[in-house]
N, C-alpha and C positions, 0 to 999 in steps of 0.2 A: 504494500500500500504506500503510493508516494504522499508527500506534504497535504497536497491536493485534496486527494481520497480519503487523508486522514482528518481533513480540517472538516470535510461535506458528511462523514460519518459522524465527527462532535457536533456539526450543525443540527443534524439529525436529533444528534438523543437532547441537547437541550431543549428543542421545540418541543421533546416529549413534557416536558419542566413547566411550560409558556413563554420560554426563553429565545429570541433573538438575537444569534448571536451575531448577524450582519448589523444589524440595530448599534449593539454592543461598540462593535468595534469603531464604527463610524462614529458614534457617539463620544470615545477616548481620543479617537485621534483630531479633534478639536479641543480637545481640553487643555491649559498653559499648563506647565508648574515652574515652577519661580527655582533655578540652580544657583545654590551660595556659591560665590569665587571664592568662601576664607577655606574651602577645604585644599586648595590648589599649594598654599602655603604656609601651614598651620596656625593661620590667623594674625599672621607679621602684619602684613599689610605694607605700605611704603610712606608712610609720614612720620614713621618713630623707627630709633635702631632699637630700641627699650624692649624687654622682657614685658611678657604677659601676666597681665594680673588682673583685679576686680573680678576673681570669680573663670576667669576663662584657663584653661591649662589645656597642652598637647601634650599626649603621650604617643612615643615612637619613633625613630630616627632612621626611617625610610629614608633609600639615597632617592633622590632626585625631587626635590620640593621647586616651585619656582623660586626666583629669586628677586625677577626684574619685572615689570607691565609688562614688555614681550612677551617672557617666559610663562605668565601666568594666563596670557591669552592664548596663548599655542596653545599649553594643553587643553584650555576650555574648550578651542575648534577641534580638539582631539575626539573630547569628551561626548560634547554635542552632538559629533554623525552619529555616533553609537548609541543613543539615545531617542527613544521611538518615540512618536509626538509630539504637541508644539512645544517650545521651550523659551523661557522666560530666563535672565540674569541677576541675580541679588546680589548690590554689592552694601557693603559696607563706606561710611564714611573715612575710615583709615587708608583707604587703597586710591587717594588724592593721589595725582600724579603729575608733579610739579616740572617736570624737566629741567629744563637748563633756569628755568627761574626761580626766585624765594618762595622758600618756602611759608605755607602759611598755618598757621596754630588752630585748632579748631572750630574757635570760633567766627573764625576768620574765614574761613573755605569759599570759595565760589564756584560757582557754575563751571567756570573757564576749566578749572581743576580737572574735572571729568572730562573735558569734552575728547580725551582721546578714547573715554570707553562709549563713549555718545555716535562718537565714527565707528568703532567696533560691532558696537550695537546694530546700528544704519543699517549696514553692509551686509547684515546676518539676519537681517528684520528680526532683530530679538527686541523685546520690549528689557525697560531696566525697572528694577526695585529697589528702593535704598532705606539705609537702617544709619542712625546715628550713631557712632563709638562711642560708647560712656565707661571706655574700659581700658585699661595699656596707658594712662597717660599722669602727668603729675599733678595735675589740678584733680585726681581720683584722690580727695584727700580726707584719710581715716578709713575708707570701703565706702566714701559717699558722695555724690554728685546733686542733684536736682535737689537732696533733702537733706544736704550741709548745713549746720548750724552758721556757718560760715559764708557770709554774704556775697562775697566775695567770687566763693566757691559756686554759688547757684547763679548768680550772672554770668560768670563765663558757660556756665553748660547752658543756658536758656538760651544763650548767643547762639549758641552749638546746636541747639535744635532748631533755631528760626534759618539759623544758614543750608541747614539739611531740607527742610522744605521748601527754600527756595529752589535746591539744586534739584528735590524731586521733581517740582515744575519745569524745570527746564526740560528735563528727560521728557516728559511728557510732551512738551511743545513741539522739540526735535523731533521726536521719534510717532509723534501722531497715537500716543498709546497710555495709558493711564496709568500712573505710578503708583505702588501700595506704599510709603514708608512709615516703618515700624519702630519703636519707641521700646527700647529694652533699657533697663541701668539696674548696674550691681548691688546697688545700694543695701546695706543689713549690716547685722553684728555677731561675729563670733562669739560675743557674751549676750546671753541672757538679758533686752534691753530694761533700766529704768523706766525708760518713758515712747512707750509705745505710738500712741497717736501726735507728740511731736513731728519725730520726720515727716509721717505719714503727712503731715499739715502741709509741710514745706513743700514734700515733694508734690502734693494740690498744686499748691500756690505755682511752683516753678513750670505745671504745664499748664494751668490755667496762663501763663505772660506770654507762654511761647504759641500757644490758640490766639491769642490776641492779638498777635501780629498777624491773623489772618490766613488763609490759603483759597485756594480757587478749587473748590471741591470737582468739578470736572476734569481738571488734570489730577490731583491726589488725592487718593485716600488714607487716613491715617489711623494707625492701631495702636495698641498697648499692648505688652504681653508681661506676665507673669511670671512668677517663678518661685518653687515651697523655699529653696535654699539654694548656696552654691559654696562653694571650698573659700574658706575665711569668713563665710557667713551663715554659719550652720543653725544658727539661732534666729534668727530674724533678718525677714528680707521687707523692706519698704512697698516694694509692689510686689501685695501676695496676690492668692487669686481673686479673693473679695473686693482689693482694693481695684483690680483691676476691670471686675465684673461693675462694679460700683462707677467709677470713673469714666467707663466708657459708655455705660448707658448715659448717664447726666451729660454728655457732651458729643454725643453722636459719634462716639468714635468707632472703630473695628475692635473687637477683644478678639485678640491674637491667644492661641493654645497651642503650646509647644508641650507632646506627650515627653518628653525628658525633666518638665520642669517640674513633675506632682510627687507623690509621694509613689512609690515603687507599685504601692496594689491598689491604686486611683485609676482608673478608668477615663482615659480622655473620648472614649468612645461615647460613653455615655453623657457628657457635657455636648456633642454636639447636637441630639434633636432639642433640648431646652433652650441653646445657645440660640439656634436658627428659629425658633418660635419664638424666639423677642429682640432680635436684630435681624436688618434685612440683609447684613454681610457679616459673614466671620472669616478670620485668615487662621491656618494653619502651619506650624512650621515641624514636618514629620521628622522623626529619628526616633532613637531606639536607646533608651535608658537600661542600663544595665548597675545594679544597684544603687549605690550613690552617685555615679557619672551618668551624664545625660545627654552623650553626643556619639556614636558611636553609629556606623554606616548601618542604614534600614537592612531592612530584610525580610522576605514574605514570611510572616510568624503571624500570629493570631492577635497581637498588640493593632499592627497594621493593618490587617487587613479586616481587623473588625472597627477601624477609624474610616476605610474605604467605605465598609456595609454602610454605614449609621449615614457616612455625606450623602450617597448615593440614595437611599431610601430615604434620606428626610427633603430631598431634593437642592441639595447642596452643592452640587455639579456648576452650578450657575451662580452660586453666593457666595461659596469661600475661595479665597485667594490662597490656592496653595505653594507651599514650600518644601524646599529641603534646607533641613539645619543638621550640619555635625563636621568634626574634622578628627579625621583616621590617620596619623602619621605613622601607623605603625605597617600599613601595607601601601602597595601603589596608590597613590594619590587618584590617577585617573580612573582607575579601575574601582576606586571606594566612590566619586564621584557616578560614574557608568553602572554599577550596581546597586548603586544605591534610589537610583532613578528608576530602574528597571524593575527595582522590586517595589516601589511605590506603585508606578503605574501596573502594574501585575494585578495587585493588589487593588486597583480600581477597576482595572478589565474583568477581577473575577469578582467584585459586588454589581457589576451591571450585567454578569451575567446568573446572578442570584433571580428563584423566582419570588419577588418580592409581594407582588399583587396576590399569588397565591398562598403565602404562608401568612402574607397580611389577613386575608377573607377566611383562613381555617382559623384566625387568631381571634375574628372578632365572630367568626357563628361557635366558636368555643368549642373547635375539633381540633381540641391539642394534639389528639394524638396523631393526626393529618400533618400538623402543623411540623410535629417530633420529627415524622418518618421523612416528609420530605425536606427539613432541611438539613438531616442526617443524608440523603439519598444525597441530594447535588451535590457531595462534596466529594463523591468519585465519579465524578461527568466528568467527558473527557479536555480538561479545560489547555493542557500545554497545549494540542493542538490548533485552539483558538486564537492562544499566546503568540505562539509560532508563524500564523496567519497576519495577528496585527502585527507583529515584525515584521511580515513577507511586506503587507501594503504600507508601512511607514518606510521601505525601503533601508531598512538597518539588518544584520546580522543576526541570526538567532544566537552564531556562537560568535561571538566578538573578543574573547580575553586574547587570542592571537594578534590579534591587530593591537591593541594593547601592548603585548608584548615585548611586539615589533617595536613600537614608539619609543619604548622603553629602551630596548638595546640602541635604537639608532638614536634618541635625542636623550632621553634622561641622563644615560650613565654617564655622560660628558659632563655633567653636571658635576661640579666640586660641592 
């Protein structure tokens, strides 16, 4: 049985299901998802030589990281053929790219800064996404930013996020396409805080000044994301989930859910039908927590793929802005990239070919036991072959780690 034969045999028995799997596939391969560049480099970035901190660490000392904007757009063009469906780029505000001129401090950034990833973008019709750094830098003073006691300290980061949504905008004006930028900060205390709902005030106050300055909500849209803890803030983090959930409803923002930031047997699956029944958008930044680390390359496991189920069935295909968040230095970079996408979108090809309608209607005439059998039954349909299919028409490889490989011997290893 060739490709072919085997794909028109899996078409076959999901229809047995009520399952479409031409539906399916057409239906994934218009879908974005938003690729981080910091996995390309272990979250260096190019505006600091400084070491990582506020919360971010790499582990691993895989040869060939980038090093230079060149190097870390090579591999991205690596990355991207090898990856089925449409593709989005998220960068980070760190990854300013100054060339032969001065350099500028953060809150100082401008538009001009990116415009070599703005040409990059163009040329690839990839849309961009941007995120503010509140992390790697010396104004991170004490483990705090936005919610510094330190006056000081929260006017250079509110500078820092009014300069981020400008440069959102401009992405958006160049490239004719809508920019999500996302609002993370370290902010917490390794000790056990005194005074809880202090920060919390400040850091109100500090995104209430930077909403202030305005945005053009046709070109961006803005989020918050959360986070239970992070390393040096094991006790208290400023923007937990409440505050987050709290914060974005009062002020129309997106509540961003990054399944690495809850507590290990928290369910981000189940935060998204409530989330989408009282916001008309939510972003998602996927990876794979692996005890207390919370960045670690996806992979089709049942964390993921029951976050596909829940978008797909609450009809979130159309409302969340999805992501990939994590950085793996301890194997190929491209390939943690490349797999990492691959099993995200797997993971989405096989909830839209879930029969939902039907395990929905045994759920509400109250034929659990319809309900059990079949959706114990769809989970040995024959779904690689579908997989394999949406590979064949997204024109990418089923087996790609070779080409990988190759990239590897011919470009990495030259790397120092």
């Amino acid at each position: 049985m060739d490709q072919r034969e085997y794909y028109e045999y899996a078409r076959s028995r999901y229809l047995e299901y009520g399952v479409d799997t031409e539906s399916a596939i057409n239906r994934l391969l218009g879908v974005p998802v938003s690729l981080h560049c910091w996995q390309g480099d272990d979250v260096r970035g190019f505006d600091s030589d400084g070491a990582l901190d506020g919360g971010i660490q790499t582990t691993g000392n895989y040869p060939g990281a980038a090093r230079t904007p060149g190097e870390l757009m090579a591999d991205i063009d690596e990355a991207v053929k090898l990856m089925p469906g449409k593709t989005r780029l998220n960068l980070h505000a760190c990854y300013a790219i100054f060339g032969d001129g001065p350099r500028a401090d953060r809150d100082a950034l401008r538009p001009e800064h990116f415009d070599a990833w703005v040409r990059f973008a163009a040329e690839r019709d990839l849309a961009l996404d941007f995120n503010p750094t509140y992390f790697s830098h010396p104004m991170l003073k004490n483990g705090l930013t936005l919610s510094s006691p330190d006056k000081e300290v929260r006017d250079f980061w509110i500078r820092h996020g009014i300069c981020c949504i400008r440069i959102a905008e401009h992405f958006a004006r160049k490239l004719g396409k809508k920019s999500l930028v996302n609002f993370w900060m370290p902010d917490g205390y390794k000790e056990t805080p005194a005074d809880r709902i202090g920060p919390r005030r400040r850091m109100a106050e500090s995104l209430d000044a930077i909403l202030a300055a305005g945005y053009d909500p046709d070109l961006v849209a803005v989020s918050l994301e959360s986070k239970v803890f992070g390393i040096g803030v094991e006790s208290y983090t400023v923007v937990s989930a409440e505050f987050c959930t709290e914060y974005a409803a009062r002020h129309g923002l997106v509540p961003l859910f990054d399944n690495g930031h809850y507590h290990p047997t928290e369910s981000v699956a189940d935060k998204i039908p409530t989330a989408l029944l009282f916001n008309d958008r939510i972003a998602l930044h996927v990876t794979r927590g692996v005890r207390w680390d919370s960045d670690h390359v996806c992979r089709f496991n049942d964390e993921i793929r029951d976050i596909a189920l829940e978008t797909v069935r609450c009809g979130g295909l159309d409302r969340a802005y999805l992501a990939l968040d994590y950085f793996d230095a301890s194997v190929n970079r491209i390939a943690a990239w490349v797999a990492g996408m691959r099993a995200f979108r797997m993971a989405l090809l096989y909830a839209l070919c879930w029969p939902h309608e039907k395990a929905a209607a045994f759920q509400d005439g109250a034929e659990f036991t319809d309900m059990l059998v079949i959706t114990e039954q769809i989970k040995t349909a024959p779904f690689a072959a579908v997989w394999e299919e949406f590979c064949r028409r997204a024109g990418v490889p089923a087996d790609w780690l070779p080409e990988v490989k190759e990239y590897e011997r011919k470009v990495l290893s030259a790397r120092c």
